[in-house]
N, C-alpha and C positions, 0 to 999 in steps of 0.2 A: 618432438616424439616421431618414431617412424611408422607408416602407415602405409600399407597394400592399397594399389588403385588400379584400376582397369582403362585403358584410353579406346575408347569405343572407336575413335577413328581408324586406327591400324592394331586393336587387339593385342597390343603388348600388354603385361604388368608390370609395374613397376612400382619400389619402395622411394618413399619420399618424407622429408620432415617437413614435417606439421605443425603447428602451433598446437598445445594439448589444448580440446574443447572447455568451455566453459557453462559447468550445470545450470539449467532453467527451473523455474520453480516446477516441482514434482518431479524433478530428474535427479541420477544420481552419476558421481563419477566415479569413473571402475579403474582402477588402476588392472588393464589386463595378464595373467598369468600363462594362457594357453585360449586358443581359437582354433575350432573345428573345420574343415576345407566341406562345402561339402558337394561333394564330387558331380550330381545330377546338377540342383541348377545352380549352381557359379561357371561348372564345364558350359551347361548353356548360354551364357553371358560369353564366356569366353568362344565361343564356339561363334557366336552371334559378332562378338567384333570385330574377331578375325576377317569377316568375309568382305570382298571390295564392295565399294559403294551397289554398286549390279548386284551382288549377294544379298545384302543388306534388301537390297528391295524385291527383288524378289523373297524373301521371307516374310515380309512385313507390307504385303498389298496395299493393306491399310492405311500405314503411314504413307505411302507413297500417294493415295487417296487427298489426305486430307494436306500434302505438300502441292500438289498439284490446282487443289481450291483456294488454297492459300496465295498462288503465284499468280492467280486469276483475280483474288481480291486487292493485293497490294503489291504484285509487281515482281518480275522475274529475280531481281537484285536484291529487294529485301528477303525474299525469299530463302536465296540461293543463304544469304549471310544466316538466317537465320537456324537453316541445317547445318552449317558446320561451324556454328556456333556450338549446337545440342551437340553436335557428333567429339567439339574440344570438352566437352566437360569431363573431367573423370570420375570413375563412379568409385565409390566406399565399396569394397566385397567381405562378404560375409555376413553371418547374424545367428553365431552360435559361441559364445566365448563363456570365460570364468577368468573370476581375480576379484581383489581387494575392493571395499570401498576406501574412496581416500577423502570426498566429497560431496556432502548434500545439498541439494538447493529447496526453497521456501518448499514448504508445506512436507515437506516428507520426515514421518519421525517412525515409518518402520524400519529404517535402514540407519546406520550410524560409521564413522570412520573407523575402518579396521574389522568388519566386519566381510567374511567370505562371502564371496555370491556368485550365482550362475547365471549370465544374460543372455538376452533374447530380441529379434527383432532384426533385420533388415535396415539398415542406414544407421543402426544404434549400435548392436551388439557385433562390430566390423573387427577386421584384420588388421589393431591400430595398438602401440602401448598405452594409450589412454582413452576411454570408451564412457558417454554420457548414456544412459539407459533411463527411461521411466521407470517409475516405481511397481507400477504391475509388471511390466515384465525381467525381474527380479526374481530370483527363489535364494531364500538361506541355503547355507552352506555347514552342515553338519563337519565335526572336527574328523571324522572318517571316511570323507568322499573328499579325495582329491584332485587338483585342481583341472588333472588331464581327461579324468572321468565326466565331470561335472560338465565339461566343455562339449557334451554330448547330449547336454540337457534337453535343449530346443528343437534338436533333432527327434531326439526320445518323445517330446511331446507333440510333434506331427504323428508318432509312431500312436502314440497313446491315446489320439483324437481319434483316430480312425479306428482301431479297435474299439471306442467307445460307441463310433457311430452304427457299429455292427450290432450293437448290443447284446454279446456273446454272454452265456452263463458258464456256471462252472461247469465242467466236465464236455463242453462242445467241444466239436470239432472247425480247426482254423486252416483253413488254406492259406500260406504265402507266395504271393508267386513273384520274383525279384527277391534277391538275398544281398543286394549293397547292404550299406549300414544300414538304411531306413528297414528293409525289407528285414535283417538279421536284430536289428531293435525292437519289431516288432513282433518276432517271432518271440524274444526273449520276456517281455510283455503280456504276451498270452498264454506264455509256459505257470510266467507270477499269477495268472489270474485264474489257473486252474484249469485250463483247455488244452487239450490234444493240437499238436500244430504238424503241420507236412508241408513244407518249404521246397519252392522248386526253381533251380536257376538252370543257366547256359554251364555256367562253371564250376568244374568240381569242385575247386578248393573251395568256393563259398559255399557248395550241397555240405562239403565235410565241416564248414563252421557250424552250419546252422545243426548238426546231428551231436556236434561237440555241444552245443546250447539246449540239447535234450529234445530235440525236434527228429522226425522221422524227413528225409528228404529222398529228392532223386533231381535229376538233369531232365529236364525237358521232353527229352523223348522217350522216358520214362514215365513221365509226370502221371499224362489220362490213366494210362495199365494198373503202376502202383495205388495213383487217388483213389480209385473204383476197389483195391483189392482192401487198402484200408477201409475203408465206410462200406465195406458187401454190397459195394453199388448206390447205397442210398446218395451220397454224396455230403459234401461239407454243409457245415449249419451256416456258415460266412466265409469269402474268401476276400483277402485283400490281396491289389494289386499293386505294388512298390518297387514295381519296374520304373526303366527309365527308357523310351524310346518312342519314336514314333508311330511303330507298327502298331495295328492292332489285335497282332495276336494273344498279348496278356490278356484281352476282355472276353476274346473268344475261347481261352481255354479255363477261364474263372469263370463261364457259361456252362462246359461241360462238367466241371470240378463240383460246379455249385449243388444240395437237392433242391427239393420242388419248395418254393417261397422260400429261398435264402437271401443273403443282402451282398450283393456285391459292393467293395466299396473301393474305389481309383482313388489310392492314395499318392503316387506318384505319377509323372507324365507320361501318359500313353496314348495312340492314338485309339479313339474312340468311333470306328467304325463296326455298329452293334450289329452280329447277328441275330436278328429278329425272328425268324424263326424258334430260337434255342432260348431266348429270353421270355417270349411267349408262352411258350410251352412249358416252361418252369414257373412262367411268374415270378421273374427274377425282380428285385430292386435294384436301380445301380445309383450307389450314392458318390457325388465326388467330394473328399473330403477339403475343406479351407482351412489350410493349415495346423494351425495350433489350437486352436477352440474359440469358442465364444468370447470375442473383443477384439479379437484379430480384424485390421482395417476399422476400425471404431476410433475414430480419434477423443470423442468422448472418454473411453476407457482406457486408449494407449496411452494418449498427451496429455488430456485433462487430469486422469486420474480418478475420475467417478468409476467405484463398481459398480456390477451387476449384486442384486439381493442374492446373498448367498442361497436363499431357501426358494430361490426359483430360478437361478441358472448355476446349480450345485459344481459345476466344472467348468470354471472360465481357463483361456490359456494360462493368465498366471496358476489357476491351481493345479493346472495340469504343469506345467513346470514343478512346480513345490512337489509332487506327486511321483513326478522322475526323478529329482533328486532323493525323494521316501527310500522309491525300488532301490536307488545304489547304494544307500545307506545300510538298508535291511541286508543288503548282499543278496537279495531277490533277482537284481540286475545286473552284470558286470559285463560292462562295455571294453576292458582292456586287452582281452585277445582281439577286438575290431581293428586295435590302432597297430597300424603297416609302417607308418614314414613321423617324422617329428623334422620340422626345418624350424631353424632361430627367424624369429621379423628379418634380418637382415636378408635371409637367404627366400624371402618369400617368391621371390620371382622363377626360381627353381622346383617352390609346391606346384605352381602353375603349370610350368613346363611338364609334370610329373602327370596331372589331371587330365592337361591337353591330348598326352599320349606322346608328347615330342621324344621324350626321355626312353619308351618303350617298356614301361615298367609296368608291372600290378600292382595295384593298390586296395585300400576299403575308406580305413581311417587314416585322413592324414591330417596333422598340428602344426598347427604353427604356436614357436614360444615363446615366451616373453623374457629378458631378466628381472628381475626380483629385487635386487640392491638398491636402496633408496640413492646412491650417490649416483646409480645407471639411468635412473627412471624419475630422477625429479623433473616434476611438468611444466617446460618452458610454453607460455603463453606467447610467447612475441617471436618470430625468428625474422632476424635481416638477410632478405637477399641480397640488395646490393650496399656498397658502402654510405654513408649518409654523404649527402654531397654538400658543402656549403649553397645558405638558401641563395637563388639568382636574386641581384636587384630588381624590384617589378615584376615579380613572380611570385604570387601567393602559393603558399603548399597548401596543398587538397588533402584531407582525411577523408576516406569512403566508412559509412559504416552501413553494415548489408551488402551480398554479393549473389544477389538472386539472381532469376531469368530476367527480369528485367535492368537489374546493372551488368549483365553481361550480353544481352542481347542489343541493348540501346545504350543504355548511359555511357558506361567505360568507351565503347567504340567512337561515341561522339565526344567525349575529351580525347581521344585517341588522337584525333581528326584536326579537333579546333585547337590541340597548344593551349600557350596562354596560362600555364597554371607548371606546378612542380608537385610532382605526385610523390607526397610522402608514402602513406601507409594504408591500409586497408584492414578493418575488422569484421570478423564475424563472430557468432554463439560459439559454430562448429568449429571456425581455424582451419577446416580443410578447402572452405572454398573461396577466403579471404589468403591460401593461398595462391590459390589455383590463377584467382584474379589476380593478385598482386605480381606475381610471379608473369601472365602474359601480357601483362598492360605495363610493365615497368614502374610500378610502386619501389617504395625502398624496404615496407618488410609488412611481414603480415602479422596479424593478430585475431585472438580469441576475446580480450579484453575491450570493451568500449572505451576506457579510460586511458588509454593509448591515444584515443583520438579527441575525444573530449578535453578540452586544455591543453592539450600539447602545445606547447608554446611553438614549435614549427609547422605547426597546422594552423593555418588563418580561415582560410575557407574548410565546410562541416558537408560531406553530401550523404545525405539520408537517404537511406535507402530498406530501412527494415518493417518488418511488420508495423500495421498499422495502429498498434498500442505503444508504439516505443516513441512516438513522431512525436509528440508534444513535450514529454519528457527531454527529452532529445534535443530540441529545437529550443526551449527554453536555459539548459544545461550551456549549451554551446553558445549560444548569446550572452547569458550571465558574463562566459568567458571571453568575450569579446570577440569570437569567433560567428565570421559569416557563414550566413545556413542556406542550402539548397537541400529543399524539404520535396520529395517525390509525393503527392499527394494521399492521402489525405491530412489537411496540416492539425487536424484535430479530428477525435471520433466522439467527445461528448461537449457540451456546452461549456461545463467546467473547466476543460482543457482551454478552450477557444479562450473563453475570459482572462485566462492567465495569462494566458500568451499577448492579447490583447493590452491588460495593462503593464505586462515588460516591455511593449513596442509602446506604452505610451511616456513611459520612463525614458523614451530615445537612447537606446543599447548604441554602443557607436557602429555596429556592424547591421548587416544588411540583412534582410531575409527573402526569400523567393520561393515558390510551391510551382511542382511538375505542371502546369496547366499551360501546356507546352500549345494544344492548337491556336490560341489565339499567332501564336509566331509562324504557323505553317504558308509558306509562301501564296495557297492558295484563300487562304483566309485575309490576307494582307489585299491582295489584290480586289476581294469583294466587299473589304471596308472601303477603299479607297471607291469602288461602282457607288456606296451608298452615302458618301457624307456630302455632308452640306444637305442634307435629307430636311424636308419640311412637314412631314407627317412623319406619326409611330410608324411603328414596323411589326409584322407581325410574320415569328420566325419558327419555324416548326425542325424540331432534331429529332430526325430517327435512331434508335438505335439500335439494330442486330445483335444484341448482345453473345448470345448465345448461352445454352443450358449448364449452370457450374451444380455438381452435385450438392446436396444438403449437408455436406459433412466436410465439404471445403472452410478454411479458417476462414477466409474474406466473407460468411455468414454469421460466422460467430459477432455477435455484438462485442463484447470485451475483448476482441483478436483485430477484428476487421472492420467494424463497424456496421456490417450489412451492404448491397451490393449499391443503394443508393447516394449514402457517405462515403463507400470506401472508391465508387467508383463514376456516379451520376454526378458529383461536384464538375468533371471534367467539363460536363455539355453544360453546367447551371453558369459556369464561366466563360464560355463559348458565347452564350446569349449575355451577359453582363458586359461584354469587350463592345460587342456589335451595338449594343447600345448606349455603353459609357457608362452604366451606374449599374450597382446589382439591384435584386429587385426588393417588391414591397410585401407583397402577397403573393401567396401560393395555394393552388389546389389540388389535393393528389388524389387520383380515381387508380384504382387497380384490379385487377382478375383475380377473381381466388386463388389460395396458394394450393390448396386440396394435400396430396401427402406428398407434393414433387418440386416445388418451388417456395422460394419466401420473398416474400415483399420486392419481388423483381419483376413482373409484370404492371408496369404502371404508366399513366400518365400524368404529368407535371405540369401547372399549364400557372406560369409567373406574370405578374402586373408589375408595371414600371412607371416612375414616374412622371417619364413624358407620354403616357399614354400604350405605347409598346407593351405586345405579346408576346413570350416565348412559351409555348411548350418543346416539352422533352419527353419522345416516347421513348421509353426504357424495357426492350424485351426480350426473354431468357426461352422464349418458344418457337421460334423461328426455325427454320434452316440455315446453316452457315453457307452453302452455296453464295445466298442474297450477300449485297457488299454489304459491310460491318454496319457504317456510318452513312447519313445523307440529311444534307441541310437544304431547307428553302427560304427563302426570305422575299415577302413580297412587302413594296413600299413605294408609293409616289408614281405609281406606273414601272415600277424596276421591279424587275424577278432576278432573282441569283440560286443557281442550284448548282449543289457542291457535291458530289459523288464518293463516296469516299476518300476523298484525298487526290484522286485520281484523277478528275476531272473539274470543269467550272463551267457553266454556261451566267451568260449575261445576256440579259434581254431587257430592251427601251428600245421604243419608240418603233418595233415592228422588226429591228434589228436585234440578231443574236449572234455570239461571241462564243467562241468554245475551247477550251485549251484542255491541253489533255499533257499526263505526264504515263508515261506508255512503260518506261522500266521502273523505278522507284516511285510509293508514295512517300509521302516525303507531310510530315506532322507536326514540325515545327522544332522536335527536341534539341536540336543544334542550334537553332536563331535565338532558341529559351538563354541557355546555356551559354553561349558565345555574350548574349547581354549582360546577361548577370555575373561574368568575369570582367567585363568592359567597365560595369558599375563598378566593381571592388576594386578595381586597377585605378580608375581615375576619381573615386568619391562621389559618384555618381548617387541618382535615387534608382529605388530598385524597379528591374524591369515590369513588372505589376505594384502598381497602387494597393499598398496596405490594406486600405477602407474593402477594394475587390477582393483580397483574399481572405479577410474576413469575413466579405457581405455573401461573397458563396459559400463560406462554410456552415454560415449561421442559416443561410439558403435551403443547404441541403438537411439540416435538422429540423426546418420548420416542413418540407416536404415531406420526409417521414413520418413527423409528428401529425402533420393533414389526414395521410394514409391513414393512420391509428385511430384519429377521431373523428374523421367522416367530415369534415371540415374544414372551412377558410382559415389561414392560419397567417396572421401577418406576422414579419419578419422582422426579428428586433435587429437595427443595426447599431443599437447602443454600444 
């Protein structure tokens, strides 16, 4: 399929074929008819990639902030890779479209194939012939709203959120001040809901839309004069702001517009430097609206698919969707004198140019369209980039499945590096970024499909790489198939999983298995086994961790997603301490901080017993500063101290002597030395680079830590 994308490094757009995405449970697939441009922020995106690297940072302080603490933690070079790494991805544009359903996935039985609908959403409802959307943000599609209309839906219901936050009665008076779409949507909005409206832009022809839409307007410098002659001075009851700019003259004159206790509400971007004086003295409110309504950023309500109680949050964004499509139905609304320009998908790199200002044109509403003929628009799941090449003797082909930040920031770069393998194919849910990879790493084609890579009899080696509910599945699937797996951790998120997997490696599958627990190979980890063996006492070894704060609404909390941040991501250090001392452990205690309303079970200490006597704890913390370096290991034994700095450093000390090495441009964690073994294994029939019993004995590790936490208690560690 072809899809609109944006290359944030040099601000082109361009159209590219796609594998069509593949629905997830609660999702639905749209076969697209028509997509809305919308002109404020995609111009911003594009406005934003355009600019040189200089540009770029000077708009964005902030990033340049935390690139800067980043080059301090881990090194000028990783660094450097890992912005324009962010800078190659390309981004999805849009998140206002309409068209078909063609596909449902589990649990959705509001929607059905062949059914009209109008999407929503930001990375969902994109500039693509085939579009995956959740189910909330979906609205039916009446046989009298058509499909160009409809395509105006998600816009409509930013227009309709903010009007709602005013809380306008009938017969008030509405101030609009900005008349694009959003500004002239909302104008049309508050005519449906029985309020006097006075619409005020820069440009006449948009003053003459909004007066065509039964609003009283004027231009700017008319705006104060007229506002005051309508309302006899009192002023408006609400005005909304659905400019787009940075000035902030729209707050300043929805200050004078507004009367005494009115609500102003910033529906669109404007700079917000408030006169205080004028807000004071009215007693103004200034609300800034969030998008679409209640659920919006809720992954809860977007992705999961849990409502809100209808009878206590009466207008979520989906109902406010459904509520836009009401108004065009009823013909209460009519969006169609908006639309200025119509481009085919093919010609989308021309809307762009048109928004930019390149072209010199005016605009409001501009479309992009989709064809409609089942023979134009059947959804190819797979596309080959390059020819299939006959497989090389002693070259396993690699199937990737997942194309995240971390297969694009580490993984793909480090087979980049080390050879050694034949890059078949690469899969994702979306298909756009198992392009993207596939297509810069030199794969042979991409896919939306897992079963492309699963069995493919030219795929011998499996590299996992997706969320942490797929891994066990996954990893079982491909072994069945006789396919070697490199599982990015965590290789299980519940017990049940772990067992399973456990008794198919006890069936001896002829191929191999290996989990991301890459620092044990990190050159600087190598070198402080080597300070500690032949060791005649325990050891007792203390791992810090600066984790740093992940919001509460990140998947890696979700238990059925991620596992929580001790499974999905504390196994790393629980394996760190099982290398150092050769066996995983026995017992475990886990003490942790309250989670209060701002963290979960990320605050902890871990503190394992081991067989020959050896201690490890593992501090695990989400409250820190990330200034402090991430990681830091000590290890005291036998008169030896070893301390490990982030990756960055090593000091060794005996006997009154201390040793120091230092790695000054790259840290450097092992992913390569992992990786490089575990092809070396499959090439020559090797055993795999971690002992089975370890990657079991940390997983069952990190479930008995948890389980500690939970019950205030010693918790021994079955390694059955």
């Amino acid at each position: 399929m072809k899809q609109l994308l944006q290359n944030l490094r040099d601000g082109k757009a361009l159209v590219v074929d796609v594998p069509a995405p593949t629905p997830k449970p609660g999702m639905v697939l749209v076969r697209n008819a028509a997509s809305l441009i919308s002109a404020g922020t995609e111009r911003m995106v594009v406005d934003f990639a355009g600019k040189s690297l200089v540009g770029k940072a000077r708009s964005r302080p902030d990033l340049v902030r935390q690139v800067l603490d980043k080059a301090r933690r881990e090194g000028v070079l990783n660094t450097l890779e890992a912005v324009f790494n962010r800078l190659d991805q390309p981004m999805a544009l849009g998140y206002s479209c309409a068209g078909t359903v063609v596909a449902v996935g589990a649990g959705v039985e509001e929607f059905k194939p062949g059914d009209r609908v109008a999407c929503a959403g930001g990375g969902y409802a994109v500039h693509a012939e085939y579009v995956v959307v959740p189910k909330h943000l979906l609205a039916a599609l009446p046989d009298q709203v058509d499909f160009e209309s409809a395509a105006f839906t998600t816009l409509g219901a930013i227009a309709l959120h903010g009007f709602r936050l005013a809380e306008a009665q009938l017969g008030e008076r509405i101030a609009v001040i900005g008349l694009g779409s959003l500004g002239l949507l909302s104008v049309g909005i508050a005519r449906a809901a029985g309020c006097s409206v006075f619409g005020v832009d820069l440009d006449p022809h948009r003053v003459s839309l909004a007066e065509q839409m039964g609003a009283i307007a004027a231009e700017r410098s008319q705006a104060e004069e007229t506002g005051r002659s309508l309302t006899q001075g009192r002023g408006f009851d609400a005005v909304l702001i659905c400019a787009d700019t940075p000035a902030s003259d729209p707050v300043e004159l929805a200050g004078i517009l507004a009367r005494d206790r009115a609500k102003v509400i910033a529906v669109g971007a404007v700079g917000m430097s408030l006169p205080r004086k004028l807000y004071y003295e009215k007693e103004l409110q200034l609300i800034i609206s969030r998008s679409y309504g209640p659920g919006r950023y809720d992954p809860q309500y977007e992705e999961s698919g849990i409502d809100y109680p209808y009878g206590y949050v009466r207008w979520t964004e989906g109902r406010n969707l459904q509520a836009v499509v009401d108004l065009l139905a009823s013909g209460k609304l009519d969006v169609r004198p908006l639309i200025t320009h119509r481009f085919p998908i093919e010609q989308g790199e021309a809307a762009y140019d048109l928004i930019s200002g390149k072209s010199r044109q005016s605009f409001l509403g501009v479309l992009l369209t989709y064809p409609q003929s089942e023979e134009a628009t059947a959804p190819l799941r797979r596309i080959e980039l390059s020819p299939q090449a006959a497989p090389l003797e002693g070259l396993p082909g690699l199937g990737v499945l997942g194309a995240g930040n971390y297969a694009m920031a580490v993984f793909l770069p480090v087979v980049q590096r080390s050879g050694g393998v034949q890059k078949v194919g690469i899969a994702t849910a979306s298909g756009l970024s198992a392009r993207h990879a596939a297509q810069r790493y030199g794969f042979g084609f991409a896919s939306s499909q897992e079963s492309d890579i699963l069995g493919n009899p030219r795929v011998q080696v499996v590299a996992i790489l997706t969320r942490h509910q797929h891994h066990a599945r996954q990893v079982m699937q491909a072994l069945r198939a006789g396919q070697h797996v490199f599982c990015e951790k965590p290789l299980a998120i519940t017990p049940e999983e772990l067992n399973a997997i456990q008794q198919l490696l006890e069936e001896k599958p002829p191929a191999l298995l290996t989990v991301g627990f890459n620092r044990r190979f990190a050159p600087f980890t190598r070198q402080m086994a080597q300070f500690l063996e032949n060791r005649c006492e325990p050891m007792f070894i203390h791992y810090r961790v600066n984790a740093g704060y992940l919001p509460l609404t990140h998947w890696l909390h979700d238990p059925q997603q991620g596992g929580g941040r001790i499974i999905g991501e504390g196994c790393h250090f629980i394996d760190y301490l099982t290398f150092l001392v050769g066996k995983p452990p026995l017992r475990v205690r886990t003490v942790g901080l309250p989670d209060g309303e701002r963290y979960r079970q990320d605050n902890v200490s871990m503190t394992f017993s081991f067989e020959d006597g050896s201690i490890g704890t593992v501090t695990y913390l989400a409250n820190g500063d990330k200034t402090l370096p991430k990681e830091r290991v000590e290890v005291f034994c036998a008169g030896r101290v070893a301390v490990l700095e982030d990756y960055r450093s090593l000091e060794l000390l005996q006997n009154g002597q201390r040793q120091k090495f230092t790695a000054r441009l790259r840290q450097d964690k092992g992913h390569q030395a992992l990786w490089e073994a575990f092809v070396q294994a499959v090439r020559q029939g090797g055993q795999p680079p971690i002992p089975y019993d370890h990657l079991l004995g940390v997983t069952r590790a990190s479930f008995a830590a948890l389980e500690s936490l939970r019950q205030q208690a010693d918790m021994e560690i079955n390694q059955a």
